[in-house]
Structures are given as C-alpha cells and as structure tokens.
N, C-alpha and C positions, 0 to 999 in steps of 0.2 A: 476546544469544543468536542473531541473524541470523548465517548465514553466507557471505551473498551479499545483494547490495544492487544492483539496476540501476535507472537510469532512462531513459527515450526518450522522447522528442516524435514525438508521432501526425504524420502530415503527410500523409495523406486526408483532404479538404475537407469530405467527408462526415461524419466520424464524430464521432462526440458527444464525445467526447476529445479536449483537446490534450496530455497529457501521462498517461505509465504508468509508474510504480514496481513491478518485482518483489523483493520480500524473501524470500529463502529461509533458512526455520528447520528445524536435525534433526529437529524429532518433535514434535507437536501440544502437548503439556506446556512445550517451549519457545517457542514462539508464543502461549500463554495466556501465560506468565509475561511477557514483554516484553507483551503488551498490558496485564495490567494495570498494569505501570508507571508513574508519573508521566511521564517519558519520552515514553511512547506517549501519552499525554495530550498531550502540549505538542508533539508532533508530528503529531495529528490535529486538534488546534484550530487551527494555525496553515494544514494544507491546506486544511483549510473558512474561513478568512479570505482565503486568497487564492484561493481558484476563483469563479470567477464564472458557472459551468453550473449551480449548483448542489451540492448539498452531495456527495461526494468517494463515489464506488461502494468496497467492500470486498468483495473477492472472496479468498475460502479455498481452495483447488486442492489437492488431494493427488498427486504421482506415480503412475504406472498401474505400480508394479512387485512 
C-alpha cells in the first residue's frame, strides 16, 4: 500500500542515526493495513537485528495540507 519508499544515510557525525527510510501511504487506513501485515513484521524484526543504536525510532507524520 506504500506509495513511495526512500532511504538515505545520515552523514552528520552527530546525530544519533545512521540511516532514514521515508515510506509514504494514501491515507492512515492504509498504513494500518501494511503494518499489520506479516510483511511489516518481517521487516521490523529484521531493522531491529541489524541496528546496533538500539531498537529502530517509528515516526508517523501526517501532511500539513
């Protein structure tokens, strides 16, 4: 249900991140749907296997329009 997917590496020395994935979903209905997925399961267990900061921030943002 994603309709855009990016990812970038952080690359200030400072910041508590080394890497940010934006996934943009149409409408909050579809963003529950893909998370509760199996899917999204097997692709949050696997960020939290490989991050080594600690377990993986999830941030929800809505448009200002």
């Amino acid at each position: 249900g994603a309709t855009r997917v990016t990812s970038q590496r952080v690359l200030s020395p400072s910041a508590p991140y080394y890497a940010i994935s934006d996934v943009v979903f149409p409408s909050m209905e579809a963003l529950q749907a893909c998370a509760s997925s199996p899917g999204a399961k097997e692709a949050l267990d696997h960020a939290a296997s490989i991050s080594t900061g600690g377990p993986p921030t999830i941030l929800v943002l809505a448009d200002q329009s």
